[in-house]
MILUMVO-495267 format. One record per residue (C-alpha): residue in three letters; x, y, z. Coordinates in nm, 2 decimals, decimal comma, padded with zeros to 4 digits. Example, Ala and Ser with C-alpha at 12.3 -4.5 7.8 and 13.67 -1.06 7.14 Angstrom:
- type | x | y | z
- ALA | 01,23 | -00,45 | 00,78
- SER | 01,37 | -00,11 | 00,71
***
This chain:
- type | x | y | z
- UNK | 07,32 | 10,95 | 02,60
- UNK | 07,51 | 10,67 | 02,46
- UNK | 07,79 | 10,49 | 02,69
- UNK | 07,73 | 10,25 | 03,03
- UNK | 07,67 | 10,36 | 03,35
- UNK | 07,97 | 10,37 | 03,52
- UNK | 07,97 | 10,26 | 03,91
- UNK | 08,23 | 10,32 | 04,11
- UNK | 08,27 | 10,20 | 04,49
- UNK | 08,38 | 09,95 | 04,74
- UNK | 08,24 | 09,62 | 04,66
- UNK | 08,16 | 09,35 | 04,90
- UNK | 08,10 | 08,96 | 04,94
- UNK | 07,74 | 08,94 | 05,05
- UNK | 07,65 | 08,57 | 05,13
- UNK | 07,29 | 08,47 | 05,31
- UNK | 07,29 | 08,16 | 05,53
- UNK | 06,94 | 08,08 | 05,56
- UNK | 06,76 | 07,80 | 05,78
- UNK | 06,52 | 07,71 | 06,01
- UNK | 06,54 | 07,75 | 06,42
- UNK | 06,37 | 07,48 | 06,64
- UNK | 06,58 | 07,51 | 06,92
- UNK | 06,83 | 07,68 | 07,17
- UNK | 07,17 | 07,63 | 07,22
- UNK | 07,25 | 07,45 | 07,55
- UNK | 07,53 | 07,63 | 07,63
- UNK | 07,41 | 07,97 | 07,58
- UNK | 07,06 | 08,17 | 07,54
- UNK | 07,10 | 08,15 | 07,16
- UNK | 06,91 | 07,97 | 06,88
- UNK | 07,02 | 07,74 | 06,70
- UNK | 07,05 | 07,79 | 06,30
- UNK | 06,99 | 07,46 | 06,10
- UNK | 07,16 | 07,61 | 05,77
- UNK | 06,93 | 07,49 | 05,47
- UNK | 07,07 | 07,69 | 05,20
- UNK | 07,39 | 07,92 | 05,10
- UNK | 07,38 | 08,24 | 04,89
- UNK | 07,64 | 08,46 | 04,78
- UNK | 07,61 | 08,78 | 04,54
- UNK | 07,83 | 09,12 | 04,48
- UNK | 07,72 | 09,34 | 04,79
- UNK | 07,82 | 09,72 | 04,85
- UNK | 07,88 | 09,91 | 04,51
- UNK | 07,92 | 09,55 | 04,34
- UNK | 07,52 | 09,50 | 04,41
- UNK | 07,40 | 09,87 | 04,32
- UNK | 07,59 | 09,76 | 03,97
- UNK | 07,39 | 09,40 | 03,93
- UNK | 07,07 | 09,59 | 03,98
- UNK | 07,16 | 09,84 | 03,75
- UNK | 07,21 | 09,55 | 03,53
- UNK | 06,92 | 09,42 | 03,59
- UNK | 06,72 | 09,67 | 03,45
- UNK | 06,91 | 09,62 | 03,12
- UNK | 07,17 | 09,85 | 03,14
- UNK | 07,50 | 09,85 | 03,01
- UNK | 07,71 | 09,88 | 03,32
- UNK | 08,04 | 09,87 | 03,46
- UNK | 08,19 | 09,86 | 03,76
- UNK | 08,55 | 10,01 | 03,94
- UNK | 08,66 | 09,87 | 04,26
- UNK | 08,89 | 09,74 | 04,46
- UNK | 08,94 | 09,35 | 04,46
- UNK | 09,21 | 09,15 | 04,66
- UNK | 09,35 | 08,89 | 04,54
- UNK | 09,19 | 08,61 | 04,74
- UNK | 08,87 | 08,37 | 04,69
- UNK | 08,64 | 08,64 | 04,81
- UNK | 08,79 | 08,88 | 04,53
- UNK | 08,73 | 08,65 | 04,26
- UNK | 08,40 | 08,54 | 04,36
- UNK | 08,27 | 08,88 | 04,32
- UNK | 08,44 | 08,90 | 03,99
- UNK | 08,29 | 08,58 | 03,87
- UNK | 07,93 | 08,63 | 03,94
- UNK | 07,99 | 09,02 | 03,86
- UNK | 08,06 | 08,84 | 03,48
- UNK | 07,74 | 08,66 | 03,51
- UNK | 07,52 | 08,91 | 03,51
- UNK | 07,68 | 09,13 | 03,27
- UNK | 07,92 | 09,38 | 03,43
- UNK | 08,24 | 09,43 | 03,35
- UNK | 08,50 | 09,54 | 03,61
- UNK | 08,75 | 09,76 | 03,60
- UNK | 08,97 | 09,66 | 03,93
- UNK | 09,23 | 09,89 | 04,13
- UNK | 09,46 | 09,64 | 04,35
- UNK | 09,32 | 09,61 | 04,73
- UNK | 09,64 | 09,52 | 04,99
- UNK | 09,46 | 09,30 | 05,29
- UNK | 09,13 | 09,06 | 05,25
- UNK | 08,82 | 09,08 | 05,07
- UNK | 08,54 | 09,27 | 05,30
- UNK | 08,22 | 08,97 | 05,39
- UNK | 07,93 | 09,06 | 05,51
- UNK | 07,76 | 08,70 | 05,65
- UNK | 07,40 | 08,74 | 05,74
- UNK | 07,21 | 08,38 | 05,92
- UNK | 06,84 | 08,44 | 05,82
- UNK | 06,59 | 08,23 | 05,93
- UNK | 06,16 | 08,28 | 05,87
- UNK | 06,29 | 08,58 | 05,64
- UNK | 06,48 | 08,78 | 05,96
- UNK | 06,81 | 08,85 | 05,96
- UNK | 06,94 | 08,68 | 06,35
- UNK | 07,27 | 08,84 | 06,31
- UNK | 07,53 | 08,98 | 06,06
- UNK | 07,94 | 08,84 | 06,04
- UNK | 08,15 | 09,07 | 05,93
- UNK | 08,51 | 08,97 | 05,79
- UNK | 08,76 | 09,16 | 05,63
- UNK | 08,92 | 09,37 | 05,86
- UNK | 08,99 | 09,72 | 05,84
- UNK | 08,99 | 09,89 | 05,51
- UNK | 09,31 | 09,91 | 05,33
- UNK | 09,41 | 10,24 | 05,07
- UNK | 09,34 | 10,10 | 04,74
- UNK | 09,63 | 10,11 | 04,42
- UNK | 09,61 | 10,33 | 04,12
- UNK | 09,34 | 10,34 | 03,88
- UNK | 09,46 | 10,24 | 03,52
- UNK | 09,43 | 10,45 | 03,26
- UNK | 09,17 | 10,24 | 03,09
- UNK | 08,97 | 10,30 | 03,44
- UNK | 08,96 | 10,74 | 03,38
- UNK | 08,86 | 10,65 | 02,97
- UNK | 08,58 | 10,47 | 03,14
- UNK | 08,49 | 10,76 | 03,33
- UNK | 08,52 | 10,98 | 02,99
- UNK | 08,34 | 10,81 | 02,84
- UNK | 08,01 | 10,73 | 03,09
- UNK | 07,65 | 10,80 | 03,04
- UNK | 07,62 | 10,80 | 03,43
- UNK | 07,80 | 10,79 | 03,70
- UNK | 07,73 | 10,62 | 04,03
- UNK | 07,97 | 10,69 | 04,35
- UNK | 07,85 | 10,42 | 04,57
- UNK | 08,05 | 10,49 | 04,89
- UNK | 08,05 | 10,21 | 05,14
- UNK | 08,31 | 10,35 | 05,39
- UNK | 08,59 | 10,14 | 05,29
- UNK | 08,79 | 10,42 | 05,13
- UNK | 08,81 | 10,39 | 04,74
- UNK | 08,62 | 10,69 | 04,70
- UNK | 08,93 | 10,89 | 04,86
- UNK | 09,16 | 10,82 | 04,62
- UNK | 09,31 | 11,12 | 04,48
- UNK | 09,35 | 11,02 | 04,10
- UNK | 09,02 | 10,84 | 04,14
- UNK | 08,84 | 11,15 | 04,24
- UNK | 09,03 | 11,37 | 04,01
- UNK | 08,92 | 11,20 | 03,76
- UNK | 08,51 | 11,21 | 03,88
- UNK | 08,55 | 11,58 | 03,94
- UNK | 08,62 | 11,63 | 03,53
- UNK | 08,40 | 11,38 | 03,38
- UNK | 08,10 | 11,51 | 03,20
- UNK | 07,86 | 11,26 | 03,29
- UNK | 07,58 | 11,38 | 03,55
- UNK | 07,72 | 11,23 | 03,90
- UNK | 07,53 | 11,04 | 04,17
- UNK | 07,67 | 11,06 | 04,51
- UNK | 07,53 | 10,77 | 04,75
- UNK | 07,73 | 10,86 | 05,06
- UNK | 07,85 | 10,71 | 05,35
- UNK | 07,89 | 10,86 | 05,69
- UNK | 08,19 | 10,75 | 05,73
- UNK | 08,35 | 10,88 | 05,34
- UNK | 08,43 | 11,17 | 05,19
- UNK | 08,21 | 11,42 | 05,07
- UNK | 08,12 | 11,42 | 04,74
- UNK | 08,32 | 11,54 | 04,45
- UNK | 08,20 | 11,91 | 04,40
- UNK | 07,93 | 11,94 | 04,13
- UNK | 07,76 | 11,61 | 04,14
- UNK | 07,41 | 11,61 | 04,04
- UNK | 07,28 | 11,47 | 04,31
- UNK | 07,40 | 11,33 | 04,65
- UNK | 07,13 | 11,03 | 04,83
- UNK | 07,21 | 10,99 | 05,16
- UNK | 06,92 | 10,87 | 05,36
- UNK | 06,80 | 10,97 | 05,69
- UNK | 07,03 | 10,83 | 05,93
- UNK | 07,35 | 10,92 | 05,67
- UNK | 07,23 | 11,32 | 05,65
- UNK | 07,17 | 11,35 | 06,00
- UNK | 07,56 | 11,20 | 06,04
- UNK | 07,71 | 11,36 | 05,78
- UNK | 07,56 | 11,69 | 05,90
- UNK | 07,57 | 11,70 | 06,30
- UNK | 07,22 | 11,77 | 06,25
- UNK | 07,03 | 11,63 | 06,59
- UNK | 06,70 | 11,60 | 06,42
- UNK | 06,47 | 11,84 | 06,59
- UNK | 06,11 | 11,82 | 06,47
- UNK | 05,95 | 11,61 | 06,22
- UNK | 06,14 | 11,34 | 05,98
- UNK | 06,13 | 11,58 | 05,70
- UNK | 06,18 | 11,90 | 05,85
- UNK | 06,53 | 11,74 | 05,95
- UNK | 06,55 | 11,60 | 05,63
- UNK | 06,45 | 11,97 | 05,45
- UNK | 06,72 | 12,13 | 05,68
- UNK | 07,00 | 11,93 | 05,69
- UNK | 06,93 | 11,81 | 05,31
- UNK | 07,00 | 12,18 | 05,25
- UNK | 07,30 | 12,23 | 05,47
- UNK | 07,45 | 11,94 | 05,31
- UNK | 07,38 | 12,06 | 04,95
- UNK | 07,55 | 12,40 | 05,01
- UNK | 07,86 | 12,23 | 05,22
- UNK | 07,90 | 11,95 | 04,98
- UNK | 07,82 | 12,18 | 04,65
- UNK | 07,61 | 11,96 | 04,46
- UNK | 07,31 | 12,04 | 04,28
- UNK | 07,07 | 11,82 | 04,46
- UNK | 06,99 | 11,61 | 04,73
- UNK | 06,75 | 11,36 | 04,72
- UNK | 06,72 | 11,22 | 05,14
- UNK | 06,53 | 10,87 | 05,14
- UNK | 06,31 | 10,85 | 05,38
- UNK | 06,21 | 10,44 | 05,39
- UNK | 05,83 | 10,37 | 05,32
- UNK | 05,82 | 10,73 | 05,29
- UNK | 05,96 | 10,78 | 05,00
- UNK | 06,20 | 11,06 | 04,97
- UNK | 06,28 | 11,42 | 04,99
- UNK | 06,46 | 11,64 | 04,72
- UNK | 06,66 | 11,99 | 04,84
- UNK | 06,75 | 12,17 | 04,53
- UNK | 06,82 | 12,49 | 04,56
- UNK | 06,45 | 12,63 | 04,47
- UNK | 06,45 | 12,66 | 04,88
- UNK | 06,09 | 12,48 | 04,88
- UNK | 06,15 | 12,06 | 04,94
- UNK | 06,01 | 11,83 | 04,70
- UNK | 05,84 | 11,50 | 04,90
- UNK | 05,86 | 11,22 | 04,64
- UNK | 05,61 | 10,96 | 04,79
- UNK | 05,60 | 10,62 | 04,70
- UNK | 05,33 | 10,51 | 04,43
- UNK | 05,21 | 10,25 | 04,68
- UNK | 05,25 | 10,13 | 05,06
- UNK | 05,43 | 09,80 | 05,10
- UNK | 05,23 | 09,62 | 05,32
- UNK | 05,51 | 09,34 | 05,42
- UNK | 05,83 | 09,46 | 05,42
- UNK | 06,08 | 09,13 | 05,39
- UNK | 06,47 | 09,29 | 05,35
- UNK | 06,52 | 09,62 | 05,29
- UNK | 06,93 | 09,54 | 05,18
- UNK | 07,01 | 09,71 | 04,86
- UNK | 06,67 | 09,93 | 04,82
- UNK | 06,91 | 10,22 | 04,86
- UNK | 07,15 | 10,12 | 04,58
- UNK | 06,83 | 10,06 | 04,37
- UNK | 06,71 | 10,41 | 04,43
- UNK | 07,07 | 10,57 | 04,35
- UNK | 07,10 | 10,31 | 04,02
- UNK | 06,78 | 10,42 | 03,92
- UNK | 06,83 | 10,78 | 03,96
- UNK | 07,17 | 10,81 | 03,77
- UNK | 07,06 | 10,59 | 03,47
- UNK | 06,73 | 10,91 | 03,45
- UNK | 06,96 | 11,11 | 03,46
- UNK | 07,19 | 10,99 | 03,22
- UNK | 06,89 | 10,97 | 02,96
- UNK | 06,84 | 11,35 | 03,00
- UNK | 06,56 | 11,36 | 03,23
- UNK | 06,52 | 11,63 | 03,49
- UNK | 06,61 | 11,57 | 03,89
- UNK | 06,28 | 11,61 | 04,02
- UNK | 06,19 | 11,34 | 03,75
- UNK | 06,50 | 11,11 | 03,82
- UNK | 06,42 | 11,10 | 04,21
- UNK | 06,01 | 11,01 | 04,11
- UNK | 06,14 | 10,70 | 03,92
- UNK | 06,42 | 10,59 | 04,18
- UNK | 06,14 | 10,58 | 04,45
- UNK | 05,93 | 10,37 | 04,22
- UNK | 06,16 | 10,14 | 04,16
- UNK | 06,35 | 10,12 | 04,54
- UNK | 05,95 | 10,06 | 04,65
- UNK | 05,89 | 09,81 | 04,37
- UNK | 06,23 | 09,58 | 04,49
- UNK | 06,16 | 09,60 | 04,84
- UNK | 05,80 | 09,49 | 04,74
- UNK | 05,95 | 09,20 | 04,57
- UNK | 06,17 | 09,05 | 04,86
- UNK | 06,46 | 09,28 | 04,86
- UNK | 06,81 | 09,11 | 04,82
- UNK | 06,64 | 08,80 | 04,93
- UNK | 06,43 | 08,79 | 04,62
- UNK | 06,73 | 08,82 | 04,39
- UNK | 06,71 | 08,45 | 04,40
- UNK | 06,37 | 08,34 | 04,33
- UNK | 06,22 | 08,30 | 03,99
- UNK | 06,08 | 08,65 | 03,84
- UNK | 05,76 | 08,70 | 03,84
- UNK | 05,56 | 08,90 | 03,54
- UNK | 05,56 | 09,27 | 03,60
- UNK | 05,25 | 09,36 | 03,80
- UNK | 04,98 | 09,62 | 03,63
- UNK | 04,92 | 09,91 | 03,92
- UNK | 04,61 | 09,69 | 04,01
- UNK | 04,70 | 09,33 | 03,88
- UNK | 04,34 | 09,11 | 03,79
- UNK | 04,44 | 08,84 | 04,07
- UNK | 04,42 | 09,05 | 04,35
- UNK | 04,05 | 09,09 | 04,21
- UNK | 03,98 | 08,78 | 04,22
- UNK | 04,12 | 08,73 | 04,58
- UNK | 03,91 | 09,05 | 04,67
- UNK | 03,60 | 08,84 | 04,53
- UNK | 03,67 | 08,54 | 04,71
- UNK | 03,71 | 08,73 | 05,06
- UNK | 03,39 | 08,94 | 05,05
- UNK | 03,15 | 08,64 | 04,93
- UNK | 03,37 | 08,40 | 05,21
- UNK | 03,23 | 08,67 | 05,41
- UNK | 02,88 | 08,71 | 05,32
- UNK | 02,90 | 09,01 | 05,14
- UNK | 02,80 | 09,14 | 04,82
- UNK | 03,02 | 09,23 | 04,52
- UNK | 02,92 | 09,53 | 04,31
- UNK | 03,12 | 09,55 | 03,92
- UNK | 03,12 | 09,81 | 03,69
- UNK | 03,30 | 09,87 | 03,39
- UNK | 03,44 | 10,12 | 03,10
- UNK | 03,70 | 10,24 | 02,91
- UNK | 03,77 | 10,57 | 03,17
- UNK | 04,02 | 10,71 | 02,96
- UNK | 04,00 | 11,11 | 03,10
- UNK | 03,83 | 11,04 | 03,44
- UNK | 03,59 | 11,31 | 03,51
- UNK | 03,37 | 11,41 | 03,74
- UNK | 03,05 | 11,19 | 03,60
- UNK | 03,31 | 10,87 | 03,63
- UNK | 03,34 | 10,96 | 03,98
- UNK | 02,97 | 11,03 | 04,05
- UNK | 02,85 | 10,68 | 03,89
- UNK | 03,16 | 10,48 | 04,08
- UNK | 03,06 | 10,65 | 04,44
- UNK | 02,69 | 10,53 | 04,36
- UNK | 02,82 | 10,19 | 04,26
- UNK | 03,03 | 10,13 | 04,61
- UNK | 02,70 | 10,22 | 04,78
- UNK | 02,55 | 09,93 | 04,69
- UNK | 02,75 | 09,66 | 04,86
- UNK | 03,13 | 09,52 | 05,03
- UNK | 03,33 | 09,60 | 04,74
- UNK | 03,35 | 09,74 | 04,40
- UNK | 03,54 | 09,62 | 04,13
- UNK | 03,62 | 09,82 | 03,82
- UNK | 03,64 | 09,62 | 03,48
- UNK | 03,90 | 09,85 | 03,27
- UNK | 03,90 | 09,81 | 02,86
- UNK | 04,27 | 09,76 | 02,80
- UNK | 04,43 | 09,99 | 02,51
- UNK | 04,36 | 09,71 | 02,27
- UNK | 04,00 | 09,67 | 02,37
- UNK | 03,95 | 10,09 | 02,42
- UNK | 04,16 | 10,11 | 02,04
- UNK | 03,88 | 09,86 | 01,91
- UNK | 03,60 | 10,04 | 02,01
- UNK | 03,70 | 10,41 | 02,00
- UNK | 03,91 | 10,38 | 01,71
- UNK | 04,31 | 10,40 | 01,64
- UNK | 04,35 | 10,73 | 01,87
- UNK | 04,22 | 10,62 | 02,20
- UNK | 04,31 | 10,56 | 02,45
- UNK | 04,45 | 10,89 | 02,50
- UNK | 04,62 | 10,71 | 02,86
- UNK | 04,76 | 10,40 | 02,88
- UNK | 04,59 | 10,15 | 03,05
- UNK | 04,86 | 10,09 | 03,31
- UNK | 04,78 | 10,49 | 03,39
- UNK | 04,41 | 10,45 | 03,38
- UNK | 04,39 | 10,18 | 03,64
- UNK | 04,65 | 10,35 | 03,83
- UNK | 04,43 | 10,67 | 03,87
- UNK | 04,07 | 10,46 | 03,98
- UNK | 04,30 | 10,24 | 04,22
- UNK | 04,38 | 10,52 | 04,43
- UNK | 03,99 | 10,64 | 04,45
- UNK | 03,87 | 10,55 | 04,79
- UNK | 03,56 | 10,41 | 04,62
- UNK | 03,72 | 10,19 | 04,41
- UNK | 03,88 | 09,83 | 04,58
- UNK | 04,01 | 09,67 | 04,31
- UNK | 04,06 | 09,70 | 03,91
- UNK | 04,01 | 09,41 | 03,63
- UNK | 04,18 | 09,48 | 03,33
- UNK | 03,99 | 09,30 | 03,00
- UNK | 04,14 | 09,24 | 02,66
- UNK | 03,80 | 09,21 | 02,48
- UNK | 03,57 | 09,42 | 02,35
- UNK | 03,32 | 09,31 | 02,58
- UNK | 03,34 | 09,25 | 02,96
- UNK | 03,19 | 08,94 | 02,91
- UNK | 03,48 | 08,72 | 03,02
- UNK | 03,61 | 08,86 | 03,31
- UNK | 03,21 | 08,89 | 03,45
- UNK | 03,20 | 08,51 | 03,40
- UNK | 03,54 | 08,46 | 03,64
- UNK | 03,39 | 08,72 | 03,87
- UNK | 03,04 | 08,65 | 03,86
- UNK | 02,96 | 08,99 | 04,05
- UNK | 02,65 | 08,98 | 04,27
- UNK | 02,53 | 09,34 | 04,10
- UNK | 02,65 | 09,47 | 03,76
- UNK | 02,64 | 09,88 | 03,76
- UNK | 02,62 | 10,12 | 03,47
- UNK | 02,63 | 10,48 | 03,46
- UNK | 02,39 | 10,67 | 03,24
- UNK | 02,06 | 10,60 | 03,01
- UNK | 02,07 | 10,26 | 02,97
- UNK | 01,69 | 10,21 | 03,10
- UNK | 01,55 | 10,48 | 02,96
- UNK | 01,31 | 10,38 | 02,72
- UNK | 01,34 | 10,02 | 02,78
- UNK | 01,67 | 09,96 | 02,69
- UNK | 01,86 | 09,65 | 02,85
- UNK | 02,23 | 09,64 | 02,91
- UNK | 02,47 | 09,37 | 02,67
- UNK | 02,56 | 09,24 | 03,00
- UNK | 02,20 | 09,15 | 03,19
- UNK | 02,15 | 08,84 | 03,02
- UNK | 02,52 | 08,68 | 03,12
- UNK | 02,48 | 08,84 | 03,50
- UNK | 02,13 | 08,73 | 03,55
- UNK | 02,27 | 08,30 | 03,47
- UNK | 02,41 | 08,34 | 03,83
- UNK | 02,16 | 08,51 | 04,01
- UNK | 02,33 | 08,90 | 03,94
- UNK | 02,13 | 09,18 | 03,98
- UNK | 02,22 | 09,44 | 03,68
- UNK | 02,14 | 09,85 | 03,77
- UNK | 02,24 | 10,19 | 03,62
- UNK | 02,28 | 10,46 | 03,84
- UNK | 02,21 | 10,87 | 03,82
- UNK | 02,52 | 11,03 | 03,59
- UNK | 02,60 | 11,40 | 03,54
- UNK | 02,50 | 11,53 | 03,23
- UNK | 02,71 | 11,67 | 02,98
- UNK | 02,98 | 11,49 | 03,16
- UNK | 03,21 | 11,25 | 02,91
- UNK | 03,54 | 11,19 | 02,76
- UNK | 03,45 | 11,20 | 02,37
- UNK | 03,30 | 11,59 | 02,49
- UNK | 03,59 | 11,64 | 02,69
- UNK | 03,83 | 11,54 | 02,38
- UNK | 03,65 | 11,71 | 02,19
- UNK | 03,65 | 12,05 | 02,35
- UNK | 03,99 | 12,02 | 02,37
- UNK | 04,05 | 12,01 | 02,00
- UNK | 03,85 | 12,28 | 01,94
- UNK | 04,02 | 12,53 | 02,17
- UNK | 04,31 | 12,39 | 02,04
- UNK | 04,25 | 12,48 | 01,73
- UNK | 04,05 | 12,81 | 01,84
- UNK | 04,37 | 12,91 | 01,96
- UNK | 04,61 | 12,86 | 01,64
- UNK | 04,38 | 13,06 | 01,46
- UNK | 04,40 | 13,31 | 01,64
- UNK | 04,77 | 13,29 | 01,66
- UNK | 04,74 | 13,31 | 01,27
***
């Protein structure tokens, strides 16, 4: 679909006072904050819009904005990144959330504002917007815009497909919104549910409950490092898990306006629910992996491959600082198949680690020829980086693994099949064997590979249209 993604909400002044704490106050049990820096940026619905931005999405934003310093500020750096805002009039002060942060924990959160005030009239340029959407977002942050009567009029008839990311203490959502997002804590709120049992049979019951109450065609409960949950109304929950566990989790602020974003703007480019929550999970893991709101601020770094080539070189450098042995092997694995798995198993065997060397699409397109890979190669080392047998993947860019062997310098080099049958050596025995390497082929299953398994393929393909014919 053509048109921006629309998000409307209650926007906030977010600002990040962050410093060091060496001391107590004298006067009271408290630490003392020495304020280093000073960050502000859109908060509420005004930061699920910057991070839709950020994706490279055309975007715009209704609100409410007072007319104070607080108001314009969000509207200024709102116009920075590339939204444009649509605002109703807000009687009273801009809301400010303050948060003092100090060895990346939040000490304590300032709230300013005061109590919400009922927002003016949308223009009539504000329900074209709406008309004229490829998504919607209704990012509720309690602060009453969402209740405005014209305002939800005016969501109930657009055509767009309509995420709901509630608030427990908003409306419910506009009847026949796509999907609703509340997480955990929200649905159990919103519902009265007490939570009996396990975190997703409370978030399987009362995701249902609120589905049927609110009369939407989804809802998708978050779930934190769990991922998240989707109650449609096949009866049977869906448990989206992340694609990988974040091992340090720095600030968690805004992951769930990056999992609604992400899910409208799927949606808005046809694809299916189920498919819409998979991708908003990815990319709600993927920013809290990256710092959260406190990485906004830091300089981007390049997108990471499933199984980036540093962390195999900081796998290396542990096991040897340990004394152990590093085992390598390498290969295109474009279908992996049961004689991939036999020959990686055997290859672990034989030491601390085991590092795969993958033959990136250019490489695999150079040897196999202008139809392989048949996966990419971001897919490939996806799939052998969550085999238990495999610690870590290199991805190469040559044709040979010659290069990324020399950086790793493994202590054994491994090989699946034939290669010393009949005295045949391996390309790579003369470049391992400079450091000391030991190079060794391992058992493989026969009749076992992904040219036969290609190949088979086609020819039940085609098997199969003749006898249609």
């Amino acid at each position: 679909m053509t048109g921006p993604l629309v998000v409307v909400g209650d926007a906030l002044l977010d600002r990040d006072v962050s410093g060091a704490v060496n001391r107590v106050c004298p006067d009271a049990p408290v630490p003392v904050l020495d304020e280093r820096a000073a960050v502000d940026r859109p908060g509420g619905a005004g930061l699920a819009a910057l991070l839709a931005a950020a994706q490279g999405s055309e975007v715009a934003l209704v609100t409410a904005l007072a007319d104070d310093a607080g108001g314009a500020r969000i509207a200024g750096l709102l116009a920075d990144a590339g939204v444009e805002v649509y605002p109703l009039h807000l009687p009273g002060a801009t809301a400010e959330k303050i948060r003092l942060r100090a060895g990346g924990q939040t000490l304590l959160r300032l709230d300013r504002g005061g109590d919400p005030q009922p927002p003016g009239e949308p223009s009539a340029a504000v329900r074209d917007l709406l008309g004229r959407a490829r998504a919607i977002l209704a990012s509720d942050y309690g602060r009453g815009l969402l209740r405005q009567p014209t305002l939800r009029a005016a969501l109930t008839e657009a055509s767009a497909p309509v995420v709901w990311d509630p608030h427990p203490r908003g409306p419910a959502a506009v009847p026949g919104a796509r999907l609703a997002t509340p997480n955990l804590a929200e649905l159990r709120q919103l519902t009265g549910d007490a939570g009996a049992g396990t975190p997703l049979s409370t978030a399987t019951r009362a995701g249902h409950e609120l589905r049927r109450r609110w009369r939407v065609g989804a809802v998708a409960v978050t779930t934190g490092a769990d991922g998240a949950v989707l109650c449609n109304g096949g009866g049977i929950p869906v448990v989206v898990p992340p694609p990988s566990t974040v091992e340090r989790v720095e600030d968690t602020c805004g992951a769930g306006d990056r999992f609604a974003a992400t899910a409208a703007l799927a949606l808005g480019d046809g694809a299916s629910t189920a498919a819409s929550v998979q991708a908003a999970v990815a990319a709600a893991a993927a920013y809290v992996a990256a710092g959260g709101a406190a990485g906004l601020h830091r300089e981007p770094d390049r997108p990471a491959t499933p199984a980036p080539a540093g962390s195999a070189d900081e796998l290396v450098a542990r096991v040897r600082a340990d004394g152990g042995t590093v085992v390598a092997t390498g290969g295109c694995f474009d279908i992996l198949h049961a004689g991939h798995l036999a020959t990686l198993r055997a290859a672990r065997r034989l030491g601390d680690c085991l590092v795969v060397c993958l033959n990136s699409d250019r490489s695999v397109r150079g040897l196999k020829g202008p139809e392989r890979p048949v996966n990419p190669e971001q897919d490939r080392a996806r799939l052998l980086a969550a085999l238990d047998c495999v610690d870590a993947v290199a991805v190469f860019d040559e044709p040979t693994p010659h290069r990324v062997l020399g950086r790793l310098r493994p202590d054994v080099w491994v090989k699946g099949g034939d290669y010393g049958e009949g005295g045949a050596e391996l390309p790579e025995a003369d470049l391992v064997h400079r450091w000391g390497g030991r190079v060794v082929t391992v058992p493989y299953l026969a009749g076992r590979s992904t040219t036969g398994t290609i190949t088979a393929a086609r020819r039940r393909g085609l098997h199969l249209v003749e006898g249609a014919v």
